[in-house]
C-alpha positions in Angstrom: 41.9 80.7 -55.9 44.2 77.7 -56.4 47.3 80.1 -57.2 46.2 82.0 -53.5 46.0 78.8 -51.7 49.1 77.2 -53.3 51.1 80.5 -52.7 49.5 80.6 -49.1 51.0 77.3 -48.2 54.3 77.3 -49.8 54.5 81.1 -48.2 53.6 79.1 -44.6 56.3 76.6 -45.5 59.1 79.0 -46.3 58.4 80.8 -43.3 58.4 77.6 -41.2 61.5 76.4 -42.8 63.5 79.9 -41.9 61.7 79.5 -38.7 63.5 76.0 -37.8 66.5 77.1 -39.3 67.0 80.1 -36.6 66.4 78.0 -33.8 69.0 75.4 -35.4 71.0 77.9 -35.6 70.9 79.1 -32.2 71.4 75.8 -30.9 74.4 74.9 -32.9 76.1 78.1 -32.4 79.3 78.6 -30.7 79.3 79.9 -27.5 82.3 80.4 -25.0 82.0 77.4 -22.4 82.2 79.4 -18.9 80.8 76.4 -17.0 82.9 73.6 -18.7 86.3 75.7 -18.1 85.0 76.4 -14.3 84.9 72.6 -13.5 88.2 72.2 -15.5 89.5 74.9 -12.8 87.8 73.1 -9.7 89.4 70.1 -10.5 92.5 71.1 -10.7 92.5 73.2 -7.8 91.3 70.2 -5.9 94.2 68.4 -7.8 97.2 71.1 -6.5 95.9 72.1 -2.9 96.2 69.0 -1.0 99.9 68.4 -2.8 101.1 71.7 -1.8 100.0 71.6 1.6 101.5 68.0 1.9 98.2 66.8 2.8 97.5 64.4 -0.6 97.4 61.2 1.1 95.1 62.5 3.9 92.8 64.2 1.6 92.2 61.6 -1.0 91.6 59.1 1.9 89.2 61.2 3.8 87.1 62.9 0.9 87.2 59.9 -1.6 83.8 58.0 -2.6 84.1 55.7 0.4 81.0 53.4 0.9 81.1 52.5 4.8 81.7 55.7 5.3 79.1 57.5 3.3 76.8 55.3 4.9 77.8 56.3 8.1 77.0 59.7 7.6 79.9 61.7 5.9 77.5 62.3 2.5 79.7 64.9 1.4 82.2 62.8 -0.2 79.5 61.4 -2.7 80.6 64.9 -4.0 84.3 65.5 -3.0 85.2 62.5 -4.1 84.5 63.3 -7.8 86.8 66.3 -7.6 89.1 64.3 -6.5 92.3 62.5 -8.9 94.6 60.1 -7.9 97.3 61.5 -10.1 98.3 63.7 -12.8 97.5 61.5 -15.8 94.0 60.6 -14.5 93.4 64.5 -14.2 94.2 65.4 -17.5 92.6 62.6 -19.4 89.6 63.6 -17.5 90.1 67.5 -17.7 90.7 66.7 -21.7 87.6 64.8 -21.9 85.2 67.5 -20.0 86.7 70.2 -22.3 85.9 68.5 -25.6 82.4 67.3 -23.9 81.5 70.0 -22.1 82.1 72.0 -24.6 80.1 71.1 -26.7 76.8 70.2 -24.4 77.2 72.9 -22.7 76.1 75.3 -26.0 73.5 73.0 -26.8 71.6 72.7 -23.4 72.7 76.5 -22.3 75.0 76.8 -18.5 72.4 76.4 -15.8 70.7 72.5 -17.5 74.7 71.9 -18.4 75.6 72.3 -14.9 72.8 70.1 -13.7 73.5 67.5 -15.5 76.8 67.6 -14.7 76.5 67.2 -10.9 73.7 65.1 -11.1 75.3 62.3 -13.3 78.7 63.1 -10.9 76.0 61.7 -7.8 74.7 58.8 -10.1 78.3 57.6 -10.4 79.2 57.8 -7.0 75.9 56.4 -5.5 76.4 53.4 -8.1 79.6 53.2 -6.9 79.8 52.1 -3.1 76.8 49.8 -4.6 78.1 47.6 -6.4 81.5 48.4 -5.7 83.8 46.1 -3.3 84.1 49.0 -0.2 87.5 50.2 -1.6 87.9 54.0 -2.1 87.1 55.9 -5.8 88.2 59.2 -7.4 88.1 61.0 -10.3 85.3 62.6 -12.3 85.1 60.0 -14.6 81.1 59.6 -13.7 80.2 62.6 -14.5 81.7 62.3 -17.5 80.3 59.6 -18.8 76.8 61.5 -17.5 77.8 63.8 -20.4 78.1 61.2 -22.5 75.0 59.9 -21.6 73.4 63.3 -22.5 74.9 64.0 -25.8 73.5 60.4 -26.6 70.0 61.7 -25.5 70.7 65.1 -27.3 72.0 63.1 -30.4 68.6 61.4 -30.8 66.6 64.5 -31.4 69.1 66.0 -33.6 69.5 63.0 -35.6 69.0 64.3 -38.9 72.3 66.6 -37.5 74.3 64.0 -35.8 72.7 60.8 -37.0 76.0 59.3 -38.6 77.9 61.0 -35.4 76.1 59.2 -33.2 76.4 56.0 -34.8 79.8 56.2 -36.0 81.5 57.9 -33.3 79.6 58.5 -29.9 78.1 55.1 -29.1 81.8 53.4 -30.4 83.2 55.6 -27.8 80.6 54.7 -24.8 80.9 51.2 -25.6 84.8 51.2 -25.6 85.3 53.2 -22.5 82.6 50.8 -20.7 84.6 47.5 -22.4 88.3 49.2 -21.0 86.4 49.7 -17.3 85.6 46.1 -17.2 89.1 44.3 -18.2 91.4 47.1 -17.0 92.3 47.2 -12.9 91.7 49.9 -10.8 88.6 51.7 -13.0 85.6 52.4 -11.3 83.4 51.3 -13.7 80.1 51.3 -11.8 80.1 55.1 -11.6 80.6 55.2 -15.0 77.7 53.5 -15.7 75.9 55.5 -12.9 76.9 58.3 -14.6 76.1 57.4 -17.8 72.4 56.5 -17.1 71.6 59.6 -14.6 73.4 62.1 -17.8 70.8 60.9 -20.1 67.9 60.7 -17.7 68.0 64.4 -16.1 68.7 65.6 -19.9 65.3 64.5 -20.9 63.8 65.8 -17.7 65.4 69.2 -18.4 64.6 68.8 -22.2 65.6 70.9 -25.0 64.2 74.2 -26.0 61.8 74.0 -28.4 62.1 70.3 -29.6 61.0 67.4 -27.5 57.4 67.6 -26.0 56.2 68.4 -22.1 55.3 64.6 -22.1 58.7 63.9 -22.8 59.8 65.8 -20.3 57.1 64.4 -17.6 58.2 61.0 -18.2 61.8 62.1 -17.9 61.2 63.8 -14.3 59.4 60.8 -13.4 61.8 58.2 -14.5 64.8 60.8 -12.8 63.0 60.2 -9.7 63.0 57.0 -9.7 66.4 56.0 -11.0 67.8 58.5 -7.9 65.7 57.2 -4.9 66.3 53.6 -6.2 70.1 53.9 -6.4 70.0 56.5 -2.8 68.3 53.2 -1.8 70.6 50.7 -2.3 74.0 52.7 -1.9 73.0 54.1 1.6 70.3 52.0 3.3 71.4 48.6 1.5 74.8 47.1 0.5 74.4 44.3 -2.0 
């Protein structure tokens, strides 16, 4: 009886273990980033158009993340102005950066949760933005990338035993750098980074991961989502500190 049980359990075990090891698999499997290479496209198409048509001055000054004039009513550019680049170097550092992110997060959280999280941080940014910002005009999709930041941070804690020394030795060093550059260098927007960087992680853990954290988690992550938006809605639109 003690062989059967002992067998029994170890036969549980093994089956448990291949089990995990499928659905690490599947999550750490390579797949071709559709989503990632879409926004790469977007933004450069919003990058060419407007210099073709001559218009690149006009289009950057009316579709930029402008705070007086998101609070009077043209909302869109909370959006527009993230597809937006002042120049060619700021859209390839930023192109380079969603490829090697988005890549990556877009695999592990599958297309429809990576292109959530996406927009949704690209909205934190600009929200946090004409906040805190001093009324001057912002472009760039630099908040959405840290968003993707913020969510491989969030993704990085559950697959710790994976990407423990990663996140330690390479992911956090990199947020904390790029935030550090944003305050002492002239020009960057470095409220929508931060934006960004807290909305990526929040909507990840409202969206959650497949089979790993708990519906609690996720609960606590819708509610907290919530929150963080209509706070920062509140203060970028209806307030101006």
């Amino acid at each position: 009886d003690g062989f059967e049980l002992f067998s029994r359990i170890t036969g549980d075990i093994s089956k448990h273990n291949k089990e995990d090891a499928k659905k690490i698999e599947k999550v750490f499997k390579t797949k071709f980033p559709y989503v990632t290479y879409l926004l790469m496209a977007i933004n450069v198409i919003f990058f060419l158009v407007p210099i073709l048509l001559n218009q690149n001055n006009y289009i950057l000054e009316a579709y930029c993340v402008h705070g007086p004039s998101i609070r009077a009513g043209q909302y869109y550019r909370i959006i527009t102005g993230t597809l937006l680049h002042g120049g060619l170097v700021h859209l390839i550092c930023n192109n380079y950066s969603l490829y090697v992110l988005g890549s990556q997060l877009e695999g592990f959280f599958g297309k429809a949760k990576f292109a959530l999280i996406y927009i949704f941080s690209a909205i934190c940014g600009s929200l946090l933005s004409i906040t805190f910002g001093q009324g001057a005009g912002s472009v760039g999709a630099s908040g959405a990338i840290f968003g993707l930041m913020g969510s491989l941070l969030y993704f990085g804690f559950y697959y710790r035993v994976y990407l423990g020394q990663v996140v330690k030795s390479q992911i956090l060093p990199l947020v904390a750098l790029n935030l550090i550059l944003g305050f002492v260098t002239p020009g960057i927007d470095n409220f929508a980074h931060i934006g960004g960087l807290i909305g990526g992680f929040l909507i990840s853990m409202a969206l959650g991961l497949n089979s790993k954290d708990k519906r609690s988690e996720r609960i606590n992550g819708i509610i907290l989502t919530i929150i963080y938006i209509a706070f920062i809605v509140y203060l970028g639109i209806f307030t101006k500190i």
